[in-house]
Structures are given as structure tokens and as C-alpha cells.
C-alpha positions in Angstrom: -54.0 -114.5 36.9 -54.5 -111.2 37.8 -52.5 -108.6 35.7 -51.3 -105.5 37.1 -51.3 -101.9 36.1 -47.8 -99.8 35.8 -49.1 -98.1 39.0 -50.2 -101.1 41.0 -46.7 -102.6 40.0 -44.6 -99.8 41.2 -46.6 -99.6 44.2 -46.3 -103.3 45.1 -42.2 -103.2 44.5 -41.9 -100.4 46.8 -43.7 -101.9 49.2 -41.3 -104.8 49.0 -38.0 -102.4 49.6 -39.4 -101.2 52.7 -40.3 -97.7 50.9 -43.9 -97.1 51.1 -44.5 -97.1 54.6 -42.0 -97.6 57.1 -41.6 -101.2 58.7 -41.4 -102.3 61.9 -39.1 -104.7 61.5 -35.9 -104.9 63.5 -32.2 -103.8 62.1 -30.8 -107.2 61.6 -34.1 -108.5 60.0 -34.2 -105.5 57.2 -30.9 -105.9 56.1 -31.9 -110.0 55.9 -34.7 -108.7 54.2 -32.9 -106.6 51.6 -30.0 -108.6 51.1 -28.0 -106.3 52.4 -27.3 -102.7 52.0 -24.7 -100.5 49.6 -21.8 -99.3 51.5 -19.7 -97.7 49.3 -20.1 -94.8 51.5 -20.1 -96.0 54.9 -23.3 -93.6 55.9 -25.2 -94.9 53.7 -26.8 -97.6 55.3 -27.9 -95.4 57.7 -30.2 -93.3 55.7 -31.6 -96.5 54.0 -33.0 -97.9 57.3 -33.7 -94.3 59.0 -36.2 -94.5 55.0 -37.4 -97.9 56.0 -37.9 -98.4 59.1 -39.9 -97.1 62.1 -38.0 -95.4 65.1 -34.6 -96.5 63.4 -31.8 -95.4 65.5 -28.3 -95.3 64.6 -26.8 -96.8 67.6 -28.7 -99.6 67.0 -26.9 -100.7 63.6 -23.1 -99.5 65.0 -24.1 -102.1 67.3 -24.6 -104.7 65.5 -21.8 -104.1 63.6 -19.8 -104.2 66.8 -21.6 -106.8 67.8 -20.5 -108.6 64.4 -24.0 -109.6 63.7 -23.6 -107.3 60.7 -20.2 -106.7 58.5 -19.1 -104.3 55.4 -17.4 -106.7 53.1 -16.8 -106.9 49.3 -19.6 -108.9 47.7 -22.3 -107.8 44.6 -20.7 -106.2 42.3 -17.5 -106.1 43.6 -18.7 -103.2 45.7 -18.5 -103.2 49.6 -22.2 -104.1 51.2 -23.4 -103.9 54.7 -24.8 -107.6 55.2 -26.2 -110.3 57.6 -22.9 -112.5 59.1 -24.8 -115.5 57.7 -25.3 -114.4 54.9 -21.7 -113.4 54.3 -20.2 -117.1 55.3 -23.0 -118.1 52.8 -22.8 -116.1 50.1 -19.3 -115.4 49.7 -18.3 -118.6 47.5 -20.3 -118.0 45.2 -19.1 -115.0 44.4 -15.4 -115.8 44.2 -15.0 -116.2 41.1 -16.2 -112.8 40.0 -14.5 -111.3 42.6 -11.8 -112.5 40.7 -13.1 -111.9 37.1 -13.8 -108.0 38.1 -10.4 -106.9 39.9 -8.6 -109.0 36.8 -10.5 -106.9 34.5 -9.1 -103.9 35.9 -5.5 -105.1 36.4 -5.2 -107.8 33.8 -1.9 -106.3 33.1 -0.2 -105.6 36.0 -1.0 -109.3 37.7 -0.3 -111.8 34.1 2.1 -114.4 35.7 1.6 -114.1 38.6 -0.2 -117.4 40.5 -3.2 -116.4 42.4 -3.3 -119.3 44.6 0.6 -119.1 45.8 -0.9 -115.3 46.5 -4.0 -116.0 47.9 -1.6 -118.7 50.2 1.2 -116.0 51.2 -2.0 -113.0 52.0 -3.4 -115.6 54.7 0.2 -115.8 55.8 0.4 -112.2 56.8 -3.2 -112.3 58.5 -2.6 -115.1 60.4 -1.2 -113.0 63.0 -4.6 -111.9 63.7 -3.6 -107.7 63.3 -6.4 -105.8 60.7 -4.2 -104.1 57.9 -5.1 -102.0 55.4 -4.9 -102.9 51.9 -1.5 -101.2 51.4 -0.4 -102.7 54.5 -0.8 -106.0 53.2 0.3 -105.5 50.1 3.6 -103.9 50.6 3.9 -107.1 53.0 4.2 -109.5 50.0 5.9 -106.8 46.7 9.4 -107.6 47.8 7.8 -111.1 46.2 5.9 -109.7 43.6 7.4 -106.4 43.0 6.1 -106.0 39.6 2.6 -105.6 39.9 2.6 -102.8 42.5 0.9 -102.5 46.3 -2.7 -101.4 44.3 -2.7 -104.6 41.8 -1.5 -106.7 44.6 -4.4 -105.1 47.5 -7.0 -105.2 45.3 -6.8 -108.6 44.1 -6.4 -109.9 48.1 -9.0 -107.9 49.9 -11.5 -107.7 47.2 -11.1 -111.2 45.9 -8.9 -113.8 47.0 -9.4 -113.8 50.1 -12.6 -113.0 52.3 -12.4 -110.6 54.5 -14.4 -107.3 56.3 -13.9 -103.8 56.9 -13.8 -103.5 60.5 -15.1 -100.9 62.9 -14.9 -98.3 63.6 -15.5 -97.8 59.9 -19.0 -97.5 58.8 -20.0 -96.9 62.4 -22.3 -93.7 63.0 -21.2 -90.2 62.4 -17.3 -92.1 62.7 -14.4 -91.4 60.2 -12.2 -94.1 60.1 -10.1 -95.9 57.5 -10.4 -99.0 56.1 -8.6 -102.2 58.2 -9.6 -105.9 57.2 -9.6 -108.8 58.9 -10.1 -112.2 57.2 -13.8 -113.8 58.1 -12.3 -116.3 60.4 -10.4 -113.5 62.9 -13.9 -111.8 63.1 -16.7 -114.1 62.5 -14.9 -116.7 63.8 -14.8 -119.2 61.4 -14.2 -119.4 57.5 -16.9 -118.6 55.0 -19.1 -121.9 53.8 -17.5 -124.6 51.4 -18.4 -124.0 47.9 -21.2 -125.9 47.2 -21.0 -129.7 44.7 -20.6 -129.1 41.2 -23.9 -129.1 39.5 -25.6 -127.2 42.5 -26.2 -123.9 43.2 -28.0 -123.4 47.0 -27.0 -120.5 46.9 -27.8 -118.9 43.2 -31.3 -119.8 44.1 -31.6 -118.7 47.8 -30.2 -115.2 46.0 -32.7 -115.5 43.6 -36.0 -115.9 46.5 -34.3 -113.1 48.6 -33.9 -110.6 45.5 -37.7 -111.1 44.4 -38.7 -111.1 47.6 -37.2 -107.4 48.5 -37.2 -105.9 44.8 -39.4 -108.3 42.5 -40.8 -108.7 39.8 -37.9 -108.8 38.3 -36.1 -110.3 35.1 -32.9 -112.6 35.0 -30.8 -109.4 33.4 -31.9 -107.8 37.2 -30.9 -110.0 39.0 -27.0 -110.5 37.5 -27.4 -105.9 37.3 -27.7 -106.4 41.4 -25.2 -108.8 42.2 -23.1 -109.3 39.6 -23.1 -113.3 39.3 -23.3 -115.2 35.8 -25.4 -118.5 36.1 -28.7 -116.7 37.8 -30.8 -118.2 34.9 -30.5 -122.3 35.8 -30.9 -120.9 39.4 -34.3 -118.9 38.1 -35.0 -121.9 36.4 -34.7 -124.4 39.6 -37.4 -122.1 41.4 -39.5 -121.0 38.9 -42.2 -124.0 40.1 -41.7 -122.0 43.5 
């Protein structure tokens, strides 16, 4: 086995992002290939393909996410990323639960008592009328309900976590300010995200784990949860490692 030296190493990871030479890979295919894209700020997804790829324009990703080949939705880290569709229907499950986990550990507090599922149930409710909403919006839809936790408590926990939705455009479209109005997955995509998978199995811990080495590799177990945020990676790590 051939061993490599610090420089070799950082040379062959950078290739792997996309950031040694520009790629000539389309849009849609780059953000496959790096498992999407931080979108905290909606602009920056631009400037990481314009870094990446050859004759990038920005028209061509506002179109896809117009096109809804592409969507900004909460995901890793509880932080909004630009991703593939598919790989938002597949993904999402399996990170419900710290979805969950991450807005609790802000508002612990302000949400004890108060049943996530009957929430989660009256939040799809609202949105079945098919209308994007902001997160106030929807929450001040449900405090005369739950008036104690507040509109932020309430927002967070529904956009962010219970239930799965994306920022629509025109936000995050080039050189566009707009606000942030969500629609559940199935008013946009068109259908719900996948069923969680059988207890026991993880498809998708270890489909995360090929992507992530695949774009930013070699990488440790302790990477892998720092990038998206999930608990479990290792049996996942462990169910490829003859890979």
C-alpha cells in the first residue's frame, strides 16, 4: 500500500472537492458530487461552483432551482444546504431525529410538554392548503394552541425539524433578495420524502458515508458526524469498510 506524503494528501483531497482544477462537470452533477452545498447565505453556492467548475454560470443553477431539480432545505447540521431533489427525499429521514435533538437543544425550555407529534400533525394542517409561509407565519397559525412556547420555539421546531420542507424561490436565486417561504416536500417535489428505512439498516448512513469520502476523503468517523451532524456513522463506516 502506497503511503502518502502531507503534500500528496492535501493535493489528492482538493482534487476531490472540485478545487484544484476546475471540472467540467455539469451543475446538477457537482452538487451530487459534493453532497450538496452550504446555504446559510443564499449566494454562497454560487461562488463554490463559479471555484469548481468550468464556464459556471449563475443562471444555470437559479434554474435548476426553479426547475426544482435542486432545493435549499434544512439538513447537516441543522443548517440550510443547497442539494440534489433526490437526495433530499433520501436523505431527509435520517436526519429527523437530529433535526429534532438540535432545535430541542436550543429550546428545551420553551417546548417541555408540549407533544411533537400532535404538532408536527396540526403544522401539516396549515400547509395543506398548498400557500409557502414563513416561519412566523406558520407559527403564529398554531400559538393560540400552544401559546406558551412563543412563534420562534414553535417555527423552529416545524420548519427545521418536524416537518420537511424547502425554502422556495426566489430565495437563493442569483443576485435576488428575497425572504424565506417553505413549502412542505410534497407541494414542491411532489411527493413526501422516502420512508425511514427497517430497523437495523442504515442505506442511507452508508450511501452518506461513500459520497463524503468520495468529495472530501480520507477522512475519519469524527469527520464525517463534524459534516453532517448524524450519530451512528461508525456501524455505517463499518458496513463499507470491505468497499
Amino acid at each position: 500500500m502506497k503511503v502518502l506524503d502531507a503534500r500528496t494528501l492535501g493535493r489528492a483531497t482538493l482534487a476531490r472537492q472540485l478545487l484544484l482544477d476546475r471540472a467540467d462537470h455539469p451543475v446538477l452533477d457537482a452538487v451530487a458530487h459534493l453532497g450538496g452545498l452550504q446555504a446559510q447565505e443564499p449566494q454562497e453556492p454560487f461562488v463554490g461552483l463559479w471555484s469548481r467548475l468550468h464556464g459556471f454560470r449563475p443562471p444555470d443553477l437559479s434554474d435548476l432551482l426553479t426547475g426544482r431539480r435542486v432545493v435549499r432545505t434544512h439538513l447537516m447540521r441543522r443548517t440550510v444546504h443547497l442539494v440534489t431533489a433526490e437526495d433530499a427525499l433520501a436523505w431527509r429521514p435520517r436526519h429527523d431525529a437530529m433535526l429534532r435533538g438540535r432545535v430541542l437543544g436550543t429550546y428545551r425550555r420553551e417546548l417541555e410538554g408540549v407533544d411533537l407529534a400532535e404538532l408536527a400533525a396540526a403544522g401539516r394542517a396549515v400547509m395543506a392548503d398548498g400557500e409557502p409561509r414563513s416561519m412566523g407565519d406558520l407559527a403564529r397559525a398554531l400559538t393560540d394552541r400552544w401559546p406558551e412556547p412563543g412563534p420562534r420555539a414553535l417555527g423552529e421546531m416545524l420548519v427545521a425539524a418536524l416537518i420537511p420542507m424547502v425554502q422556495l424561490p426566489p430565495r437563493g436565486l442569483w443576485r435576488t433578495r428575497a425572504g424565506v417561504r417553505n413549502a412542505p416536500f410534497a407541494t414542491w417535489l411532489g411527493r413526501d420524502a422516502d420512508p425511514p428505512a427497517p430497523p437495523g439498516t442504515d442505506p442511507v448512513g452508508q450511501e452518506l458515508v461513500r459520497r463524503y469520502l468520495a468529495a472530501f476523503g480520507p477522512a475519519a468517523s469524527a469527520d464525517l458526524r463534524a459534516w453532517c451532524g448524524l450519530a451512528g456513522l461508525p456501524a455505517a463506516v463499518t458496513a463499507v469498510r470491505g468497499e
